[in-house]
SELOVEX-304943 format. One record per atom (N, C-alpha, C, O): residue number from 1; residue in one letter; chain; atom name; x negated, y, z. Coordinates in nm, 2 decimals. Layout:
<recs>
- NUM  a  A  CA  X  Y  Z
...
</recs>
This chain:
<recs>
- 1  x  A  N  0.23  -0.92  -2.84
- 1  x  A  CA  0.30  -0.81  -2.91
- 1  x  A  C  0.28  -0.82  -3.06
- 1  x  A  O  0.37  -0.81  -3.14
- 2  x  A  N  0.12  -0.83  -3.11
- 2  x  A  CA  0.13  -0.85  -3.25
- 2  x  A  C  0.18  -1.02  -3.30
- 2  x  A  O  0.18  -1.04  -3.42
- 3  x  A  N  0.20  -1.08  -3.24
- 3  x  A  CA  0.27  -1.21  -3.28
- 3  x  A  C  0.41  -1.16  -3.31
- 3  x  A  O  0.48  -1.19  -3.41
- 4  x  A  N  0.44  -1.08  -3.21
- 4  x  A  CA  0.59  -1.07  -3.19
- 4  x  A  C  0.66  -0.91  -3.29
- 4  x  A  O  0.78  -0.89  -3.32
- 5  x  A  N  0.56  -0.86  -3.32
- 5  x  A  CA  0.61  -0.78  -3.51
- 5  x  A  C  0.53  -0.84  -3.56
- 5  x  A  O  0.48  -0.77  -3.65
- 6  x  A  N  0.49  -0.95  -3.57
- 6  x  A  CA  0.47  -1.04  -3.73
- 6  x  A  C  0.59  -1.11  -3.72
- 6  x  A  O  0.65  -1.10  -3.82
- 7  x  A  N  0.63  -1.16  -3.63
- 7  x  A  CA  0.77  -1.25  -3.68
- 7  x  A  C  0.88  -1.15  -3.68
- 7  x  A  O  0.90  -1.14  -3.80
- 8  x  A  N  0.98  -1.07  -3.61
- 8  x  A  CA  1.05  -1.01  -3.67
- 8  x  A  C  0.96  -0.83  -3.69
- 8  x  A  O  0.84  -0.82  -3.66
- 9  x  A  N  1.03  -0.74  -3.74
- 9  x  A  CA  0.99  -0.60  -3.88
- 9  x  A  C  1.02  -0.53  -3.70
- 9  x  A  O  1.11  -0.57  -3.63
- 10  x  A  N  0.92  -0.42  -3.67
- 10  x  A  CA  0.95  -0.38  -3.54
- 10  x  A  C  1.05  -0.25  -3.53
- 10  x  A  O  1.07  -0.18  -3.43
- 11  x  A  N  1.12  -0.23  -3.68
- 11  x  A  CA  1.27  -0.18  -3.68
- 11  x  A  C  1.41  -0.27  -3.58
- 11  x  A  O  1.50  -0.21  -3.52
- 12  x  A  N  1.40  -0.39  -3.60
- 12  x  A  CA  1.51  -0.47  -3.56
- 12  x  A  C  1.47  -0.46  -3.38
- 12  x  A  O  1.56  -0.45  -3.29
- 13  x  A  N  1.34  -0.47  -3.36
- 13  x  A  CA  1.32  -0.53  -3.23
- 13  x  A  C  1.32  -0.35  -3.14
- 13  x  A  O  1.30  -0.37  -3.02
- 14  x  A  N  1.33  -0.24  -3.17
- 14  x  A  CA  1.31  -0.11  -3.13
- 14  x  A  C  1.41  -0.07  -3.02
- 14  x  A  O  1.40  0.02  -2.94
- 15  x  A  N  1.49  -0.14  -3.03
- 15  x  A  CA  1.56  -0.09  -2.94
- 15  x  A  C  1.67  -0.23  -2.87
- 15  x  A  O  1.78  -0.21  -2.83
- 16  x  A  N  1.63  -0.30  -2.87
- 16  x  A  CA  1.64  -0.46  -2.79
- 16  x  A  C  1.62  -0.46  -2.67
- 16  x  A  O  1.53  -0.41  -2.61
- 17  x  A  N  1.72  -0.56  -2.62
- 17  x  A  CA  1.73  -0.50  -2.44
- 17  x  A  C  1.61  -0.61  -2.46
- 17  x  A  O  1.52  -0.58  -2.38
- 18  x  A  N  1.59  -0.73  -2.53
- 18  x  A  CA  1.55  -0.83  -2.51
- 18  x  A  C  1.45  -0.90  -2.61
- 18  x  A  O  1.48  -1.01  -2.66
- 19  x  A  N  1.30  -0.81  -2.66
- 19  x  A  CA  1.30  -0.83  -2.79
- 19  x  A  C  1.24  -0.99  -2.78
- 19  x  A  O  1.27  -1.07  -2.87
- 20  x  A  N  1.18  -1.01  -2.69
- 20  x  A  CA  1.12  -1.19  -2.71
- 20  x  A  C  1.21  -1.26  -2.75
- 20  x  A  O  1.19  -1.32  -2.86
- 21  x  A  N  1.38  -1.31  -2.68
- 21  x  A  CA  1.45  -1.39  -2.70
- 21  x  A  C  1.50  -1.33  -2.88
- 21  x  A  O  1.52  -1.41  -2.97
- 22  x  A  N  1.51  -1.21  -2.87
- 22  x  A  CA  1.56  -1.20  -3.02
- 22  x  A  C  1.44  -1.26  -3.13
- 22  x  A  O  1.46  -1.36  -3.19
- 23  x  A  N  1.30  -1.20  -3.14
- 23  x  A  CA  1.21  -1.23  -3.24
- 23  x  A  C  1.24  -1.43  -3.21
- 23  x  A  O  1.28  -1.49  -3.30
- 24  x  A  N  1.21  -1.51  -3.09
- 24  x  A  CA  1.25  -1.61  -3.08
- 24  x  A  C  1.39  -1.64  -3.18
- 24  x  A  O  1.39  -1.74  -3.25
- 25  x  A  N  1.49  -1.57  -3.18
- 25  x  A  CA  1.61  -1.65  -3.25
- 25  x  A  C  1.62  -1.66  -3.38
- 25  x  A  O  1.68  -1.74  -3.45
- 26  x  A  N  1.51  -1.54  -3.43
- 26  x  A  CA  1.46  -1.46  -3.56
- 26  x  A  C  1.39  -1.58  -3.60
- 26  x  A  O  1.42  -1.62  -3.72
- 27  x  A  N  1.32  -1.64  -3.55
- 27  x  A  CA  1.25  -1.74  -3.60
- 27  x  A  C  1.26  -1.84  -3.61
- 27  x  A  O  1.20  -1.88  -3.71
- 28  x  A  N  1.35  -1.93  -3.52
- 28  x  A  CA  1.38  -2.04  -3.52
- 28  x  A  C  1.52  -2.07  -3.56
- 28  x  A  O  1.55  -2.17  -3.63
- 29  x  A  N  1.64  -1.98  -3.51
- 29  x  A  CA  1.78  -2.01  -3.52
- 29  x  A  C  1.84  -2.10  -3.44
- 29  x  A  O  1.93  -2.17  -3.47
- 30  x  A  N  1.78  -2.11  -3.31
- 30  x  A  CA  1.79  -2.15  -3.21
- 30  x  A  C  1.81  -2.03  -3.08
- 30  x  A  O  1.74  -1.94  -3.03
- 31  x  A  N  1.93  -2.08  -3.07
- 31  x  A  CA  1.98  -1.99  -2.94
- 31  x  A  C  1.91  -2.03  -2.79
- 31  x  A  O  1.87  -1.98  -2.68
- 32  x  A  N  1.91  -2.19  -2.86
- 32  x  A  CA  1.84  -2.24  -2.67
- 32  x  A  C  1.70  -2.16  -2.66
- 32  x  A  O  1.69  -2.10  -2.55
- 33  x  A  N  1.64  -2.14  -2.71
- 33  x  A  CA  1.54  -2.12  -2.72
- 33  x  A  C  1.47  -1.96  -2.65
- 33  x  A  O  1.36  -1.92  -2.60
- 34  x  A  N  1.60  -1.91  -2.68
- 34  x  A  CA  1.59  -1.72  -2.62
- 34  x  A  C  1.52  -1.73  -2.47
- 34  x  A  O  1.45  -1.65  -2.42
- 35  x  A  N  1.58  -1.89  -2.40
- 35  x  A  CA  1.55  -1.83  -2.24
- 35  x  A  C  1.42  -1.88  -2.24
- 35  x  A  O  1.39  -1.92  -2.13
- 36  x  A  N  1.36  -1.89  -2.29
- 36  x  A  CA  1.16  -1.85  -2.28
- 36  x  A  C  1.17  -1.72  -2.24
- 36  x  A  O  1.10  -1.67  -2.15
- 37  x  A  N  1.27  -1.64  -2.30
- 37  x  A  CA  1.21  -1.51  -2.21
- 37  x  A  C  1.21  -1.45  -2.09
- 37  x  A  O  1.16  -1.35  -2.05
- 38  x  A  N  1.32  -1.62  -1.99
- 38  x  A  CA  1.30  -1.59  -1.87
- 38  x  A  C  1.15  -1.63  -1.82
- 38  x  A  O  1.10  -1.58  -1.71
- 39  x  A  N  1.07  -1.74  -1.91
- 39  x  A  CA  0.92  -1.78  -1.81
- 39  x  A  C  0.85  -1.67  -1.87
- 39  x  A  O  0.74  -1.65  -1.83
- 40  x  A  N  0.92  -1.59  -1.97
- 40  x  A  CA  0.83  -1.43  -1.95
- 40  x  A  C  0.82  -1.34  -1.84
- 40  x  A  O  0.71  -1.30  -1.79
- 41  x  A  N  0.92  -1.32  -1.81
- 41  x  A  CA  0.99  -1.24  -1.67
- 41  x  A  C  0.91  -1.30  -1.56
- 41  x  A  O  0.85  -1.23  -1.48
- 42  x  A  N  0.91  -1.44  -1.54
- 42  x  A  CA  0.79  -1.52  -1.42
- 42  x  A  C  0.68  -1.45  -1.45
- 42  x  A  O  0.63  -1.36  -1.38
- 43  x  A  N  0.62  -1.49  -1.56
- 43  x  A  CA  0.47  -1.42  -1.54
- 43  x  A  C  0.45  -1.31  -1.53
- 43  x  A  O  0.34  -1.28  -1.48
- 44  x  A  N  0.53  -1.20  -1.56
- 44  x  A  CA  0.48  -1.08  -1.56
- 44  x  A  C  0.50  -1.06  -1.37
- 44  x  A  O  0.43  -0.99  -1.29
- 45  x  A  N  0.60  -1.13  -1.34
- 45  x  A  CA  0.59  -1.10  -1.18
- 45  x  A  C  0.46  -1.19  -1.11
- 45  x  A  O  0.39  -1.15  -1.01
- 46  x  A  N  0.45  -1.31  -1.17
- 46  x  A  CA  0.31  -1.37  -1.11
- 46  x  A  C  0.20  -1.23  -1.18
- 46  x  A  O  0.13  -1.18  -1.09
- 47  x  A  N  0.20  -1.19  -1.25
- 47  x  A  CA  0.08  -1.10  -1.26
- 47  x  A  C  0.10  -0.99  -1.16
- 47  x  A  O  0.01  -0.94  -1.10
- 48  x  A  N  0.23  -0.93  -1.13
- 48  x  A  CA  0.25  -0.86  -1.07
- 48  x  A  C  0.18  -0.87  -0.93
- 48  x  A  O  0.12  -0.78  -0.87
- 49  x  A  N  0.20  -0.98  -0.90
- 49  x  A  CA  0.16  -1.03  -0.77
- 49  x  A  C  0.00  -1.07  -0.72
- 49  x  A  O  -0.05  -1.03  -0.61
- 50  x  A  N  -0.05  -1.14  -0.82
- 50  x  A  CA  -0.19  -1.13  -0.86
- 50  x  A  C  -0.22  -1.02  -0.78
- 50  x  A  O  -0.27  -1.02  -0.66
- 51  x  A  N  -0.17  -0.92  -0.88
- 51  x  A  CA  -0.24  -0.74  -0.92
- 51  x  A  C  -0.21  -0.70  -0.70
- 51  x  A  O  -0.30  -0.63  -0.64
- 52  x  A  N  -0.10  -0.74  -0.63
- 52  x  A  CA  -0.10  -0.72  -0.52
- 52  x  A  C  -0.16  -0.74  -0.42
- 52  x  A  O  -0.20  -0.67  -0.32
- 53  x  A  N  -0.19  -0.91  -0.48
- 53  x  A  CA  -0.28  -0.94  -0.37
- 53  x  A  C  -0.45  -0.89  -0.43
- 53  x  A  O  -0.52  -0.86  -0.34
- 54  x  A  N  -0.48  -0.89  -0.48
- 54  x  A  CA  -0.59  -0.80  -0.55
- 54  x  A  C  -0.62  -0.65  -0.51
- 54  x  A  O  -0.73  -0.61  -0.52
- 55  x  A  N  -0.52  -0.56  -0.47
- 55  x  A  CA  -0.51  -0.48  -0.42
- 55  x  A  C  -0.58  -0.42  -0.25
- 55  x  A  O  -0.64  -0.33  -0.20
- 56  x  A  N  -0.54  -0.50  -0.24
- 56  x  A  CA  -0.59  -0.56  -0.07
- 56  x  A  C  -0.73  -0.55  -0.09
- 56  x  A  O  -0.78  -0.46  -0.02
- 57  x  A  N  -0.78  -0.59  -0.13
- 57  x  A  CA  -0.93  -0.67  -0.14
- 57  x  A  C  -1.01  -0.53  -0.20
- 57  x  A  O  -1.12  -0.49  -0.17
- 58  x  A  N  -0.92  -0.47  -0.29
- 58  x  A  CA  -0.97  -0.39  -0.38
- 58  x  A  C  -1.03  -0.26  -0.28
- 58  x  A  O  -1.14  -0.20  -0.28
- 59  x  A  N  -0.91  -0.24  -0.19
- 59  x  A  CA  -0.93  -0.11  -0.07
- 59  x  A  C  -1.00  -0.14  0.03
- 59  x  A  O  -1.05  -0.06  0.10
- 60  x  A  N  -1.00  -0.28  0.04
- 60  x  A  CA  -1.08  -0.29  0.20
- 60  x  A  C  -1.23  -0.30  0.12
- 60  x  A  O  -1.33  -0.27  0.20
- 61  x  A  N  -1.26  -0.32  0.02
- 61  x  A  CA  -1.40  -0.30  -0.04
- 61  x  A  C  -1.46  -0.14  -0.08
- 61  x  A  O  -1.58  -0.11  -0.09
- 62  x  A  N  -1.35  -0.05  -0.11
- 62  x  A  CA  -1.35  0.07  -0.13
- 62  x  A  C  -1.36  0.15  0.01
- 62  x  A  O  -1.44  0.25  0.04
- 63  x  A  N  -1.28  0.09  0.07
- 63  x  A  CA  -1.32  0.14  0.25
- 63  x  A  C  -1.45  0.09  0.28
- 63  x  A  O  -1.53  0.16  0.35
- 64  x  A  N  -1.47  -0.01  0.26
- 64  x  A  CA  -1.65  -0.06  0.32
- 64  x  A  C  -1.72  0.01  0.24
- 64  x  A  O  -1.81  0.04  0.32
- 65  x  A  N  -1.74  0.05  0.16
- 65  x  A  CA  -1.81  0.14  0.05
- 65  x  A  C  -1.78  0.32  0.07
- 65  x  A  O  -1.81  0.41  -0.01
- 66  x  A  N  -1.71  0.35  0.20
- 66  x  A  CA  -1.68  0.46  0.21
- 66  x  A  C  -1.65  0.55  0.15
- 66  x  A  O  -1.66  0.67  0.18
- 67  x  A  N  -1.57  0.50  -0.02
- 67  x  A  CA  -1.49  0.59  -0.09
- 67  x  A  C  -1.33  0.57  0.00
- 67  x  A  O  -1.27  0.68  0.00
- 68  x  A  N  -1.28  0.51  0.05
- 68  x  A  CA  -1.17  0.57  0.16
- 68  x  A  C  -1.17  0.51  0.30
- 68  x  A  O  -1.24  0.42  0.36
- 69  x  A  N  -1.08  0.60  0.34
- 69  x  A  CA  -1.10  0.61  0.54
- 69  x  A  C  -1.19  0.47  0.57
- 69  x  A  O  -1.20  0.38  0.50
- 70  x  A  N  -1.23  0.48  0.67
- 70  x  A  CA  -1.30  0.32  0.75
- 70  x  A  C  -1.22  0.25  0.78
- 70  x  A  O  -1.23  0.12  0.77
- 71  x  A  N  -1.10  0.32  0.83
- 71  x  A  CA  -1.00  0.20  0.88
- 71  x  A  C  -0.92  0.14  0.80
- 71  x  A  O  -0.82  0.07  0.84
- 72  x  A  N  -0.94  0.17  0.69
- 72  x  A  CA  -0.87  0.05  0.62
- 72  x  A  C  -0.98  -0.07  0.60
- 72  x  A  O  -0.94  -0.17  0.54
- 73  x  A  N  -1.14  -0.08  0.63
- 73  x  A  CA  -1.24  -0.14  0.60
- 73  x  A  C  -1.21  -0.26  0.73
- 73  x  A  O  -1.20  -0.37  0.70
- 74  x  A  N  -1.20  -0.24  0.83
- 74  x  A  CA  -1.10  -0.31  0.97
- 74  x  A  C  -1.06  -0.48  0.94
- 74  x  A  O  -0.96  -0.51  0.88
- 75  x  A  N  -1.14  -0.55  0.96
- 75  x  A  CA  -1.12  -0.70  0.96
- 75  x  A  C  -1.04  -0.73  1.11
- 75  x  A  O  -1.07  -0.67  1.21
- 76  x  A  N  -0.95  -0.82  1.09
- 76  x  A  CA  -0.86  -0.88  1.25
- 76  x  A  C  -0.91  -1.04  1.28
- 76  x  A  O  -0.97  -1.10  1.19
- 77  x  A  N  -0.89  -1.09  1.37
- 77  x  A  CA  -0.97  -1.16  1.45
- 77  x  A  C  -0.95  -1.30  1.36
- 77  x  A  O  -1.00  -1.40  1.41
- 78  x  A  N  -0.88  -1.31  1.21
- 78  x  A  CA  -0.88  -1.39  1.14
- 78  x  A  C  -0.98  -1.37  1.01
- 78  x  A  O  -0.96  -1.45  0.91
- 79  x  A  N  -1.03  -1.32  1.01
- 79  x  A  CA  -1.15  -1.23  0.91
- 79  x  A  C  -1.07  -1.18  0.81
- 79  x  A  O  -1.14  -1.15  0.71
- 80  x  A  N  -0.92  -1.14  0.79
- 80  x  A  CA  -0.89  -1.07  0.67
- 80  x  A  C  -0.83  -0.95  0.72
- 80  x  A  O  -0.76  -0.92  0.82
- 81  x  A  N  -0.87  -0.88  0.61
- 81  x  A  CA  -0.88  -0.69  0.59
- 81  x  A  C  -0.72  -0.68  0.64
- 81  x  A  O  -0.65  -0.66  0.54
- 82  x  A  N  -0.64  -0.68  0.75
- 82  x  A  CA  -0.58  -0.65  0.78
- 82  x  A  C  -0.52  -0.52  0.73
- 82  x  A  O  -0.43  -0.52  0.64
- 83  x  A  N  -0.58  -0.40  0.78
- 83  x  A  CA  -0.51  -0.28  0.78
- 83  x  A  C  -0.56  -0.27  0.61
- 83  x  A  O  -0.48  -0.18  0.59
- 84  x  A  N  -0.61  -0.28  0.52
- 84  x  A  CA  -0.62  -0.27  0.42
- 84  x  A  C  -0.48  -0.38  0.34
- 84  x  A  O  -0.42  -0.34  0.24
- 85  x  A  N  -0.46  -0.49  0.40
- 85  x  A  CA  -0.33  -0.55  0.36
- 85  x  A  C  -0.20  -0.48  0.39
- 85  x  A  O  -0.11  -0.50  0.30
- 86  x  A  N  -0.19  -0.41  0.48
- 86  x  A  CA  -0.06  -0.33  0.54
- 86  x  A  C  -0.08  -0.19  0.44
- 86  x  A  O  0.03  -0.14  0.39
- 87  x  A  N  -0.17  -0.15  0.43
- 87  x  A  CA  -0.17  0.02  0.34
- 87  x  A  C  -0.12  -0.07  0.21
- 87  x  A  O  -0.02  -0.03  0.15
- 88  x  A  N  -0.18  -0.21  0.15
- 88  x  A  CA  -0.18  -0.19  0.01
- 88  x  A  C  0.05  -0.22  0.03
- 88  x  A  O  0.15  -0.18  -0.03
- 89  x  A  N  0.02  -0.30  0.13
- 89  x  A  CA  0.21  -0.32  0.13
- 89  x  A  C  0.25  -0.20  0.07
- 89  x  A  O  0.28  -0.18  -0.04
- 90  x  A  N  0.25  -0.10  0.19
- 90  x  A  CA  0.34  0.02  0.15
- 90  x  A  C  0.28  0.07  0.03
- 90  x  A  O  0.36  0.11  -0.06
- 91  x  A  N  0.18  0.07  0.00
- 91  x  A  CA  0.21  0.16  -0.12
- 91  x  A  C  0.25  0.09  -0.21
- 91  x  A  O  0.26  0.15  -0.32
- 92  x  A  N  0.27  -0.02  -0.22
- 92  x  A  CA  0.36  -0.12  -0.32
- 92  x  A  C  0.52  -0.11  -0.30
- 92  x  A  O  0.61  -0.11  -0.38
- 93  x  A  N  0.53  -0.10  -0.19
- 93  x  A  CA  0.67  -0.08  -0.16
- 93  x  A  C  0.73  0.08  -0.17
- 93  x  A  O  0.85  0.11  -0.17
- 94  x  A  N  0.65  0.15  -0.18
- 94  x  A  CA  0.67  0.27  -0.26
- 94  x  A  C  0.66  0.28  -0.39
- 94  x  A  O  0.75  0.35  -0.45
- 95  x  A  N  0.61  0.25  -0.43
- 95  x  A  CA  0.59  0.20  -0.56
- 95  x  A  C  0.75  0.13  -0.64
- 95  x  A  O  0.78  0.15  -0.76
- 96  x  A  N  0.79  0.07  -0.58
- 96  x  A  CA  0.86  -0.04  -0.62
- 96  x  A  C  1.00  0.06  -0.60
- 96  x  A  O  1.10  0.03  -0.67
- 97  x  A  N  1.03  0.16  -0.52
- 97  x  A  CA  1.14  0.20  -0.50
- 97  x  A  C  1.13  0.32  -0.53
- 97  x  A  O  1.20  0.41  -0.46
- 98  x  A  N  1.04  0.35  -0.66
- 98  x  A  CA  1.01  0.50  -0.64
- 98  x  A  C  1.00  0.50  -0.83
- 98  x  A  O  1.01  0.61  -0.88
- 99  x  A  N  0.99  0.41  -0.90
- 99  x  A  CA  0.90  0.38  -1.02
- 99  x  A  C  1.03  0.25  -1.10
- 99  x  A  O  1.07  0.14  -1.04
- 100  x  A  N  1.07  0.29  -1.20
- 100  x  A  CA  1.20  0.16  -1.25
- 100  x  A  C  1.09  0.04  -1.27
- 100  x  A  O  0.97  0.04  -1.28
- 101  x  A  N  1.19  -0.08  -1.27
- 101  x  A  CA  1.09  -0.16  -1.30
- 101  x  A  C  1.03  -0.18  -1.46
- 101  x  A  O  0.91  -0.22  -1.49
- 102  x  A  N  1.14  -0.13  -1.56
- 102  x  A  CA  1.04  -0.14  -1.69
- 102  x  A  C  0.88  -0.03  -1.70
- 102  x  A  O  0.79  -0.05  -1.77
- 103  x  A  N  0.89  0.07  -1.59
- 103  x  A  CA  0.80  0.12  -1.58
- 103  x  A  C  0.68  0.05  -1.51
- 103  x  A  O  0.56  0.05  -1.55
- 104  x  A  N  0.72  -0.01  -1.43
- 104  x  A  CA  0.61  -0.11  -1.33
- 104  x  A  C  0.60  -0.22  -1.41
- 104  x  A  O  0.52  -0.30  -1.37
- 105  x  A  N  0.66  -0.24  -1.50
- 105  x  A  CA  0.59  -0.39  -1.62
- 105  x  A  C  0.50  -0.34  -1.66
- 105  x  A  O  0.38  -0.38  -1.64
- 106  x  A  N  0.55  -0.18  -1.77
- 106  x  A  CA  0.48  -0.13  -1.84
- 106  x  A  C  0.33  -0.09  -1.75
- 106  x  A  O  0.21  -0.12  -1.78
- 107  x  A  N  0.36  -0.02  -1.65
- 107  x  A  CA  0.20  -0.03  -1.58
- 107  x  A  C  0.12  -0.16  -1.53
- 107  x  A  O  0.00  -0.15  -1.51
- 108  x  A  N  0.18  -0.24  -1.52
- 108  x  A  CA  0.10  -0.40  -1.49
- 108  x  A  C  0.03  -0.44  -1.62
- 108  x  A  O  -0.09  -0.48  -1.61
- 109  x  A  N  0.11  -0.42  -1.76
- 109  x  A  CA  0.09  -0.50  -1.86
- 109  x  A  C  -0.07  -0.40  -1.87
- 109  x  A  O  -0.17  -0.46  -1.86
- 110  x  A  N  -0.08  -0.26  -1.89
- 110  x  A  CA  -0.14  -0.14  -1.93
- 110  x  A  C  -0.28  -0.20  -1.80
- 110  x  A  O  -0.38  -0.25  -1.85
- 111  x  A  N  -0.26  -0.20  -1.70
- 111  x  A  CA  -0.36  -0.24  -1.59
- 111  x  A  C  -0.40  -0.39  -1.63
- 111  x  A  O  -0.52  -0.40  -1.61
- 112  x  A  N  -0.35  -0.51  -1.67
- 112  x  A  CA  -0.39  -0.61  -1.68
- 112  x  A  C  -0.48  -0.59  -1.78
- 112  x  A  O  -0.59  -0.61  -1.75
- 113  x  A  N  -0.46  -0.54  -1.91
- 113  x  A  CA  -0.53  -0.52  -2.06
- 113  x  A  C  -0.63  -0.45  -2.01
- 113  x  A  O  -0.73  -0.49  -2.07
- 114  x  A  N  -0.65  -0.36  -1.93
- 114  x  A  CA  -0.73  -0.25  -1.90
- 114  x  A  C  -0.85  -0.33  -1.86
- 114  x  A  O  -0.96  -0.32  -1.92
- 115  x  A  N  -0.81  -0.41  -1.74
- 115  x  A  CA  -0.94  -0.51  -1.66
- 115  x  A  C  -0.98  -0.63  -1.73
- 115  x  A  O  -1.07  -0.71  -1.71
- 116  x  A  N  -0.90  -0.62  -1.84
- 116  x  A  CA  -0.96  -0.75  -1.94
- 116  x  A  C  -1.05  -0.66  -2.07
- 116  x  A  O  -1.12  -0.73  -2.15
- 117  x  A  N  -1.04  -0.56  -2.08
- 117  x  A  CA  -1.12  -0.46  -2.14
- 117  x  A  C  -1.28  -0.45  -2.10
- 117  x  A  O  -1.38  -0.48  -2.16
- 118  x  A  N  -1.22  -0.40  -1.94
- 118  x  A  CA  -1.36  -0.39  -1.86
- 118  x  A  C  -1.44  -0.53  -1.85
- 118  x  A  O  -1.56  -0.53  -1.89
- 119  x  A  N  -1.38  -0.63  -1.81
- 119  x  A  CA  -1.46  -0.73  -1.81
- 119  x  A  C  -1.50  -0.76  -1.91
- 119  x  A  O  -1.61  -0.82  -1.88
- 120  x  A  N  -1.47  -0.75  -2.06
- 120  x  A  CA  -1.52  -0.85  -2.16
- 120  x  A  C  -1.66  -0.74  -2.24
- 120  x  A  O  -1.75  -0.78  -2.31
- 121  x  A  N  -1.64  -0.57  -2.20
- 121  x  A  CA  -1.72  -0.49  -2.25
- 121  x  A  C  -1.85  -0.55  -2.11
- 121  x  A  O  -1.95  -0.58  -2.17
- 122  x  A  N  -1.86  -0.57  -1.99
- 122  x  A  CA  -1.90  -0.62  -1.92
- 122  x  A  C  -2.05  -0.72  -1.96
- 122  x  A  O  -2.17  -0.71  -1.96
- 123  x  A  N  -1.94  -0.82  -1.99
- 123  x  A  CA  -1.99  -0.94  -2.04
- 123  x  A  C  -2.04  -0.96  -2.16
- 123  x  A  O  -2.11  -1.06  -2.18
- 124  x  A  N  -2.02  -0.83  -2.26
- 124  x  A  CA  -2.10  -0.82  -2.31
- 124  x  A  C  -2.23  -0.77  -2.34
- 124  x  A  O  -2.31  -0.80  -2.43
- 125  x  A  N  -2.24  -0.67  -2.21
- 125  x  A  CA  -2.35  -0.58  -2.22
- 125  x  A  C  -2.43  -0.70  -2.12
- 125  x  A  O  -2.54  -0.68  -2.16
- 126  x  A  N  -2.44  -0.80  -2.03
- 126  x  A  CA  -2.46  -0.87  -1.91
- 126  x  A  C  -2.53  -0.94  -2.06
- 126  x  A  O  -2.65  -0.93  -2.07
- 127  x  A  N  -2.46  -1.02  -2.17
- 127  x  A  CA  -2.53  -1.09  -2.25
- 127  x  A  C  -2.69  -1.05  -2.35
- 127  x  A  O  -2.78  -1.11  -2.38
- 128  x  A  N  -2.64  -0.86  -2.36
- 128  x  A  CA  -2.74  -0.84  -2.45
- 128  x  A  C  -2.87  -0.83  -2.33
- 128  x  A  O  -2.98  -0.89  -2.35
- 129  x  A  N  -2.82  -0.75  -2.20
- 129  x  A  CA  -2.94  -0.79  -2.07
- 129  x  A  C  -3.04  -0.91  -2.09
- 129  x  A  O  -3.16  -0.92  -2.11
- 130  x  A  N  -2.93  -1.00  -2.07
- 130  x  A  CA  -3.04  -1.13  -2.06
- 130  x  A  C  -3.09  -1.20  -2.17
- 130  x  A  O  -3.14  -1.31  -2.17
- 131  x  A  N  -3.07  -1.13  -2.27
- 131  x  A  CA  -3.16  -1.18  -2.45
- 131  x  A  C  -3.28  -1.08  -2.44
- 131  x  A  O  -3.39  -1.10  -2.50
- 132  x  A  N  -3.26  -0.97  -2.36
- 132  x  A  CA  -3.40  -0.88  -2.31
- 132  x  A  C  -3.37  -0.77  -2.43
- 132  x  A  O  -3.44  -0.66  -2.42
- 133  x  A  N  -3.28  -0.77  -2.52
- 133  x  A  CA  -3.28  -0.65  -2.61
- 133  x  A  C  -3.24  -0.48  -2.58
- 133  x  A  O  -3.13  -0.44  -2.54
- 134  x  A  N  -3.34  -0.40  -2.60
- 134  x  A  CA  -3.37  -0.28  -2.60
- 134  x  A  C  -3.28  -0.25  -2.63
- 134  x  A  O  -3.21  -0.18  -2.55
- 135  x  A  N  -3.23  -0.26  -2.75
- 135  x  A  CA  -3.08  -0.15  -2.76
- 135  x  A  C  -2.98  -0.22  -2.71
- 135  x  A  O  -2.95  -0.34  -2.73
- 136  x  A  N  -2.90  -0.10  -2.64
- 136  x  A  CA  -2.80  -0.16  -2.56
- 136  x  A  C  -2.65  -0.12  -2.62
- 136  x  A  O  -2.66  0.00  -2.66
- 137  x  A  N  -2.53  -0.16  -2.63
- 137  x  A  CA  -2.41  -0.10  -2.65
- 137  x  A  C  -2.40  0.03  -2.60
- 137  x  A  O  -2.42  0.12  -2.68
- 138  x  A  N  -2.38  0.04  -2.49
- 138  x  A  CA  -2.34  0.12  -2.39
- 138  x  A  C  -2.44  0.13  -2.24
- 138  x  A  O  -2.49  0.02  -2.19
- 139  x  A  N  -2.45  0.23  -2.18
- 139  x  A  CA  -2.53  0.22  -2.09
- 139  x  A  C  -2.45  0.26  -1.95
- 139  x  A  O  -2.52  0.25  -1.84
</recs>
């Protein structure tokens, strides 16, 4: 996003059905070039998907940990969380038909930044741990 108002003024781009391919044409003067913003549209659905199958895992560990019902905690005779795979379905598929999709980008993109937040404040405090230092960031 900040690459993308350094190259075009984020007046022009404000109301663009399509601001990647535009800052792209902005920049180069190449038209071929706009459909990069379809391998944008891929990734955000590979993250999307990630974020799904991630989900699964996320509840059947929440259920083992008894923050929700047990039976979603339920392994099937293939050792995967089953009924934790089926809850996280629907509520994706509610999700999906309940929620526009610029809104479900905007929440993927907002949830992806979020766990890259968590992890790197993480990894940071994991680092001052093991140098042994007393004062800590955050506790």
């Amino acid at each position: 996003m900040f690459v993308l108002i350094g190259i075009v003024p984020y007046a022009q781009i404000d109301n663009s059905k399509s601001p990647l391919a535009q800052a792209i044409f902005y920049a180069t003067h190449n038209s071929a070039l706009e459909y990069t913003s379809v391998g944008a549209m891929i990734t955000t659905i590979n993250v999307d998907l990630a974020m799904i199958l991630g989900l699964s895992r996320v509840v059947f560990a929440m259920a083992r940990d008894k923050d929700l019902p047990k039976s979603l905690a339920k392994i099937n005779k293939y050792g995967a969380p089953s009924t934790a795979i089926l809850f996280s379905t629907v509520i994706i598929i509610l999700t999906i038909f309940t929620i526009s999709f610029k809104n479900i980008i905007s929440f993927s993109n907002a949830a992806a930044l979020t766990s890259y937040v968590i992890a790197n404040l993480a990894a940071i405090k994991l680092a001052f741990m093991r140098r042994g230092n007393k004062r800590m960031l955050f506790r």
